[in-house]
N, C-alpha and C positions, 0 to 999 in steps of 0.2 A: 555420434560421439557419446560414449559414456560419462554421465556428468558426475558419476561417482558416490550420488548420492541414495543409493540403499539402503532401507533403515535409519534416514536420518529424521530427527524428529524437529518438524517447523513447526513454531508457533506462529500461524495467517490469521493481523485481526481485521476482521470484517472477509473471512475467509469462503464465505458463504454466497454470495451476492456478486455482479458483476467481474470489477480486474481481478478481486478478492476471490470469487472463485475459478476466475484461468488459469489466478496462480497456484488454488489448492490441486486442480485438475492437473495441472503441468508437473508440479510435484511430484505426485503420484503416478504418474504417468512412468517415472523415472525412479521409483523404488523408495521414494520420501515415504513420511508418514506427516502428514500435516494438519496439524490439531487447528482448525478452525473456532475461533474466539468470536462471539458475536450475542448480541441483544435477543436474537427470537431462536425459540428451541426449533421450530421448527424448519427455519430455514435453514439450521444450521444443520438439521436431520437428514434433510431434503439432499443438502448437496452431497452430506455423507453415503448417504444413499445412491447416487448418481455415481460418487467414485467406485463403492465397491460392488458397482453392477458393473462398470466398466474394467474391473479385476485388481484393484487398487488395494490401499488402506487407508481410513483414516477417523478421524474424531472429531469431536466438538464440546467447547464448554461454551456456557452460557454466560455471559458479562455485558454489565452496561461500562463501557470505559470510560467513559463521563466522570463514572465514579469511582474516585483513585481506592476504596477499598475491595472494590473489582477486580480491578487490576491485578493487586495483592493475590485476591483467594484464585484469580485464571491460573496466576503463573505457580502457584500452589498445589493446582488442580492436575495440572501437564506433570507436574515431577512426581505426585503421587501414583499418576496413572505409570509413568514412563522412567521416572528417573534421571533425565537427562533431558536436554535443549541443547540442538545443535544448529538451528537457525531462529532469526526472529524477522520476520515481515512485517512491520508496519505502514497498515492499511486503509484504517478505517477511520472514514471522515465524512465529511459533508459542506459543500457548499453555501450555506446557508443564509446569504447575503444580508449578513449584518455589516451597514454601510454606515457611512461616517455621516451624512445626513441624518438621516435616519433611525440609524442607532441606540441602543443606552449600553451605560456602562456594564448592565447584569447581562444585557446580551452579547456583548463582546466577551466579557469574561466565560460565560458559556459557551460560547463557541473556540475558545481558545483548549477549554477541556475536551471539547466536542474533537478537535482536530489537530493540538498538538500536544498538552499535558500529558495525554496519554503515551502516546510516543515516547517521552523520557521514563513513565512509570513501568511501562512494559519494557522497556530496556533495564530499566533498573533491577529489576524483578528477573528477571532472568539471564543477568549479570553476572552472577558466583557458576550458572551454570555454560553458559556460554565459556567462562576461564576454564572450565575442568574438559569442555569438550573442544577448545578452542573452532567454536563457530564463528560465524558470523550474521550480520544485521544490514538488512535491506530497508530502508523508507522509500515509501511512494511518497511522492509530489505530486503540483502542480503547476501548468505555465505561469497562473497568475504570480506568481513571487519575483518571475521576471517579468512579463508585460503588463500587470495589472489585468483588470477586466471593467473597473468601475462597480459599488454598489454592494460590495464585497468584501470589505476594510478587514474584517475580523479572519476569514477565510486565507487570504491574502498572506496576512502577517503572518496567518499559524504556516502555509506555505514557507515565507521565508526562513522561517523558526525551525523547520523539518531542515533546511538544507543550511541551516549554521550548523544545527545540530549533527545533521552528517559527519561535515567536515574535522567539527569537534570532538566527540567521539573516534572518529579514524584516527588521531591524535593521541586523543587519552588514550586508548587501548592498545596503541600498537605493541606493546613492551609483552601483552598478554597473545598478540597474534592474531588476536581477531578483527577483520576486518568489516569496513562499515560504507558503506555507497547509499546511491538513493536512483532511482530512475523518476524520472520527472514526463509527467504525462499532459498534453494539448488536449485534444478533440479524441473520447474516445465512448461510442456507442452503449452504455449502458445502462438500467433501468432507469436510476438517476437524470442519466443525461437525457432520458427520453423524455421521461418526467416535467426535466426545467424545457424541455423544447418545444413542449406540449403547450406550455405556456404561451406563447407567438400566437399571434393574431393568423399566420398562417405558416403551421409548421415546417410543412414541404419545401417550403419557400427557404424559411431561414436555416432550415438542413442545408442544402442545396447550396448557400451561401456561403454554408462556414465550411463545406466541403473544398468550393474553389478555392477557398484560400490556403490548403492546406497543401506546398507544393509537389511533394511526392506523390503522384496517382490522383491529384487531388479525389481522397478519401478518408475518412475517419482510421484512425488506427483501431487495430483485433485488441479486444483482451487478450487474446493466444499471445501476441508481437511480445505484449507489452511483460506477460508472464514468463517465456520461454529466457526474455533477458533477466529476469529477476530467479530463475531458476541455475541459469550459468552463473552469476553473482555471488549464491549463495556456496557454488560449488568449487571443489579444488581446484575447476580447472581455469578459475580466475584468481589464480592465488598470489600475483602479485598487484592486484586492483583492489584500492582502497581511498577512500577521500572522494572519492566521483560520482560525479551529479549527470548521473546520461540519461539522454533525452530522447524516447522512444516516441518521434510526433510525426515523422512524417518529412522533418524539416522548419516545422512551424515556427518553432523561436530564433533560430539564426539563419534564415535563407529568408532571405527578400518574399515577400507573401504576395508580392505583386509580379514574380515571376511568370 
């Protein structure tokens, strides 16, 4: 299926790095141009790199999203290079388990920038162009906003803030035609995740664990899965889907986990 997007210009943040880069790869894959947004030059070289050895196009600016006047100079940077934005991925976050135990107020606050201020900035920011190209706006999720996790308060919230704001947005904008969804992600393999899995007294063990419970194949879901949907999303050929919160897990948040 041709998803019709050739030459179209994505803005992927954290497009460099795990889902962040299946989805820039899937992109490109399909004739996008997908300007990767992210904190380290070099990672963000790196996957540039990888695409156009694989025959692709694509870019990278450098931005910490934390900081809203990042935000500003990214979406600044894309129209100077490009001139237009015809989609926006927001991606880039971190688990960071600021818990309500635990916690202080300056760390919640942080991680609220960390995982969903930016989300509104880079929508906003690339707002006036999205009206001229009538794109559209993908947010990634996570489960937690539905099942919690514990020890995670701050993570959590910015979660369910990504998926009012979805909704919200799909609302405001429809007059302009562009549409807004979010694909919400369970148990998915990357560097991160590996990261916090390393953590466990015995990895293999607690891999192995969260794998049973995931009912489909009990398996982790691909970055590929979770990308190739955020690439239809973006595309005409879901052009009457908007407002929807879908859940590339496996099954994990509404199928009985003790199947």
């Amino acid at each position: 299926m041709d998803l019709q997007l050739k030459d179209k210009v994505v803005v992927v943040t954290g497009g460099a790095k795990g889902i962040g880069e299946g989805i820039s790869r899937a992109l490109a894959a399909e004739g996008a141009i997908p300007v990767i947004v992210g904190r380290n030059q070099a990672d963000n070289e790196a996957a540039v790199a990888a695409i156009e050895a694989a025959g692709g196009r694509a870019a990278g600016v450098v931005a910490e999203l934390s900081r809203p006047e990042d935000c500003e100079t990214a979406v600044a940077e894309v129209l100077r290079r490009y001139g237009r934005v015809d989609g926006l991925v927001n991606n880039a976050g971190v688990n960071d388990g600021v818990s309500l135990a635990r916690g202080t107020y300056r760390q919640f606050v942080d991680s609220l920038h960390k995982n969903l201020i930016h989300y509104y900035l880079m929508a906003q920011h690339c707002l006036p162009a999205l009206k001229q190209s009538g794109g559209s706006i993908v947010n990634i999720g996570s489960k937690t906003a539905d099942t919690g996790q514990g020890g995670t308060s701050a993570y959590a919230a910015a979660n369910g803030g990504r998926n009012a704001l979805t909704r919200e947005w799909a609302v405001e904008l429809l007059e302009f035609g562009i549409r807004v969804n979010a694909v919400i992600v369970a148990e998915c393999y990357t560097p991160l995740y590996q990261q916090w899995i390393q953590g466990f007294d015995k990895p293999e063990e607690a891999l192995q664990h969260i794998c049973e419970r995931i009912p489909l194949g009990r398996r982790m879901t691909k970055a590929e899965e979770i990308a190739d949907t955020v690439a239809f999303l973006l595309s005409p050929r879901s052009s009457h889907t908007t407002g929807q919160l879908i859940h590339v897990d496996g099954g994990y948040v509404h199928l009985d986990r003790a199947l």
